[in-house]
N, C-alpha and C positions, 0 to 999 in steps of 0.2 A: 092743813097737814096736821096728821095729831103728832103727842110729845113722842113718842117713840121714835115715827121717823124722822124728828127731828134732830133725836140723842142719836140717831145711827149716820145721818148726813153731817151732823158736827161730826164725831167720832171719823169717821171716813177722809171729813177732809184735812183732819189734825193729823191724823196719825201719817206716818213715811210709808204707806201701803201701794205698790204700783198695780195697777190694773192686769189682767191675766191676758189680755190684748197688747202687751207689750212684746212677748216672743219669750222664745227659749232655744238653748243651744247646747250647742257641744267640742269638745277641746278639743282633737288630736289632725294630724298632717297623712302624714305617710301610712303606706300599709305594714307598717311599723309602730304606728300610732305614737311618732314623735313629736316633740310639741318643739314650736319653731319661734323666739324671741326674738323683734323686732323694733320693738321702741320699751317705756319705759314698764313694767309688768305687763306689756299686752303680748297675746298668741294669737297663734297663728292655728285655726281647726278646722276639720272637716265633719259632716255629718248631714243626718236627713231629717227634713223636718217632719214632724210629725205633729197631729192635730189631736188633741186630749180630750175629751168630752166629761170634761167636769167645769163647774163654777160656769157653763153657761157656753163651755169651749177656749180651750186654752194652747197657745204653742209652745214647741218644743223641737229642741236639736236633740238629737240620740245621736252619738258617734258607734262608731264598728266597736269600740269597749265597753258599750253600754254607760257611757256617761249620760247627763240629760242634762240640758241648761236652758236657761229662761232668757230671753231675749229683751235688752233694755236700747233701744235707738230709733232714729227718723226714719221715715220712706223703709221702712222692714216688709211691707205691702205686697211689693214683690216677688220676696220671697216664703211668703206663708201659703205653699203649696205644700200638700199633704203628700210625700213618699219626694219629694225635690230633695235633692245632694248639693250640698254651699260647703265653700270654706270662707270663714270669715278671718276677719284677725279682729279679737277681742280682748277688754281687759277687766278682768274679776269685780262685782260690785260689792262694796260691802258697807250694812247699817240699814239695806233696802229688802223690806218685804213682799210679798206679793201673794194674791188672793189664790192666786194659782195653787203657786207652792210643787210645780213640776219641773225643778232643777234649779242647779247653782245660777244666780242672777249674774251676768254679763254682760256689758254694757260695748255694742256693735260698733266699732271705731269705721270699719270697712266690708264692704263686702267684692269677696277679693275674685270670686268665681263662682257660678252657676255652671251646675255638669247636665247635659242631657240625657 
């Protein structure tokens, strides 16, 4: 391996950078677009995922207010269907980057409903 990709795979694994394969989301409830409090800053939202063809393909929640958030949790697999409707209950990440860079990081406590 020459020095380059060496300084880019150190770099990579030093830095707090989460992968664009982690997901992305979105904040709101109601067609009211109220946000629902349930445990300690996590919410409660609704929206679609959506599939971003950058960085190699990246996910995304879009909610009906156009917010967009980046998806941080286990088993997400499921739901990274391109035009699928989730409400999750989530709570804000913050300190973490992401290669994406396709919405606020959120980190997926639950996922609380799949709409058909």
């Amino acid at each position: 391996m020459n020095p380059l990709k060496w300084i880019t795979l150190l770099y990579l694994l030093s830095s707090p950078v989460v992968g664009c394969r982690i997901a992305s989301e979105t904040h709101h409830t109601s067609k009211d677009q109220q946000r629902t409090r349930i445990a300690d800053d996590s919410t409660i939202i609704q929206g679609t995922m959506r599939f971003i063809e950058v960085v190699g393909g990246c996910w995304q929640l879009e909610t009906s207010d156009n917010r967009h958030y980046e998806l941080m949790g286990q088993d997400l697999e499921s739901i990274y269907v391109d035009g699928l409707k989730v409400e999750l209950e989530v709570k804000p990440v913050k300190g973490v980057n992401s290669i994406c860079q396709v919405g606020d990081m959120v980190q997926v406590l639950q996922i609380m409903r799949v709409f058909n």
